[in-house]
N, C-alpha and C positions, 0 to 999 in steps of 0.2 A: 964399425964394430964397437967404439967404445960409446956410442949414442944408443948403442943397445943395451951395450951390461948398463949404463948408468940409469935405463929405462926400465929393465930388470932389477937394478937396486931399490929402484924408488917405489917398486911395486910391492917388493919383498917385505920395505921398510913400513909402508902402510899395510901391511895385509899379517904382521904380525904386529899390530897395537893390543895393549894389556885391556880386559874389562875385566872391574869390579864383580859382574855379575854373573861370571863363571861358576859353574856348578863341580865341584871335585866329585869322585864317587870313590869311593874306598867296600871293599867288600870283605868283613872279617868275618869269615866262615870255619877258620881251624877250631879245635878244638884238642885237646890230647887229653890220654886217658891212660894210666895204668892198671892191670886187673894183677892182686893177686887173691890167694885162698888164704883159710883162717889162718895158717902155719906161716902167711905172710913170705910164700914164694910164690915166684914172678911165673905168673901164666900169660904171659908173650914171648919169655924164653924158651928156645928152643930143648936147651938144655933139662929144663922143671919135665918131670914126667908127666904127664896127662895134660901140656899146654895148647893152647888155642893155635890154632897153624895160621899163618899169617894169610895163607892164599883162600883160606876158607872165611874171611872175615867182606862181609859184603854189605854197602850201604842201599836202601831203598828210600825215597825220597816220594811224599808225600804233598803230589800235586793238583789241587780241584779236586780233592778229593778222589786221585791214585794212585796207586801206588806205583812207582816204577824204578826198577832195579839200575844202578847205577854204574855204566859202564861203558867207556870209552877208549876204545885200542890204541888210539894217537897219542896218549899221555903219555906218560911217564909211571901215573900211578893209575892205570884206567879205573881202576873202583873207587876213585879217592881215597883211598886209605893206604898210609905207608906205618911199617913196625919197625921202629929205633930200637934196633937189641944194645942193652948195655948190662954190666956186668951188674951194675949196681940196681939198676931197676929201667926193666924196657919201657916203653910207650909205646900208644899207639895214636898217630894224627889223623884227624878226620875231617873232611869238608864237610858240613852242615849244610841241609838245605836252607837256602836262602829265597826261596821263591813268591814269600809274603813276610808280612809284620812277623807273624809268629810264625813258623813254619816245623815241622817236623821229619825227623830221620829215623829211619829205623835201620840199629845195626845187629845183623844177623852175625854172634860172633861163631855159630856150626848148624848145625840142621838143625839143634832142640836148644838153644839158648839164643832168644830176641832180644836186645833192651829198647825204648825209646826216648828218643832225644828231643824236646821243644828248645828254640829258640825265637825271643822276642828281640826282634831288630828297631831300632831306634829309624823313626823315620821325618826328622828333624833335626835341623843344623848340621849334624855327620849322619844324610840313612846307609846303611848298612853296617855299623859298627852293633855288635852282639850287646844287649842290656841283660839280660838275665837269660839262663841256662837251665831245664830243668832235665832229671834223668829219671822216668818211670813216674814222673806226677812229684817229684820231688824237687824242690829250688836247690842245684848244688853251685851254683855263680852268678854272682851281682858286679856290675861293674862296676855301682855306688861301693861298693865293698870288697871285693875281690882284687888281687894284681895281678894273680896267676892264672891263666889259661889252660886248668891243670885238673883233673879229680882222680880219684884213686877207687875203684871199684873191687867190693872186697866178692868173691865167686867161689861156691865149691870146685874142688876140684873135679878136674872131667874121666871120668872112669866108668 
């Protein structure tokens, strides 16, 4: 018996050696967003009249050129999308597609209000860390410049 574990140690011991040339992969796909109106209340609280309902906010993900709505019952969050009500200003987090360089999401926050979302992934020394963010053709995050993972989207209100 102990000719076997020491036969099993030594198997263990060589079969976990360190290489240099391991590949880590990290995937930063969040993103969070605050929406409110020009009056500057929080339309992801439930509270604001005429707010965004959280169960109606859905991501669609832009892949070869399809579209396809995003949703998984196993999660936890199956749409990718979770809303942190706070009193002081909600958010809302969102996984980004990640399925190229640049890749795009499109988040449907009701039936008649789409935005779109690009993101350009580094694909060198760390790939899949997020390098810039754009919202509707617009740059709102660099990650030469940016430290917050964060934008604030200003929306009329829905009525």
């Amino acid at each position: 018996m102990k000719k076997l574990i020491a036969i099993i140690t030594v198997f263990f011991l060589f079969a976990c050696s360190k290489s240099d040339d391991m590949v880590y992969s990290i995937w930063d796909t969040q993103f969070s967003f605050s929406i409110i109106n020009s009056e500057n209340e929080d339309l992801l609280n439930p509270k604001t009249p005429n707010h965004f309902e959280a169960d109606e906010i859905k991501l669609f993900y832009e892949i070869d050129g399809e579209v396809k709505e995003i949703y998984d019952p196993r999660l936890d969050y199956p749409r990718q999308v979770r809303v942190v009500i706070d009193d002081n200003l909600s958010r809302v987090d969102l996984s980004l597609n990640n399925s190229d360089e640049k890749s795009i999401t499109y988040v449907q926050w009701n039936e008649g209000d789409t935005d779109t979302i690009e993101v350009l992934y580094q694909t060198k020394d760390m790939p899949g860390i997020k390098r810039m963010v754009w919202l509707n053709g617009q740059i709102i995050w660099d990650l030469e410049t940016d430290s917050r993972y964060y934008y604030q989207i200003i929306k009329e209100s829905l009525e």
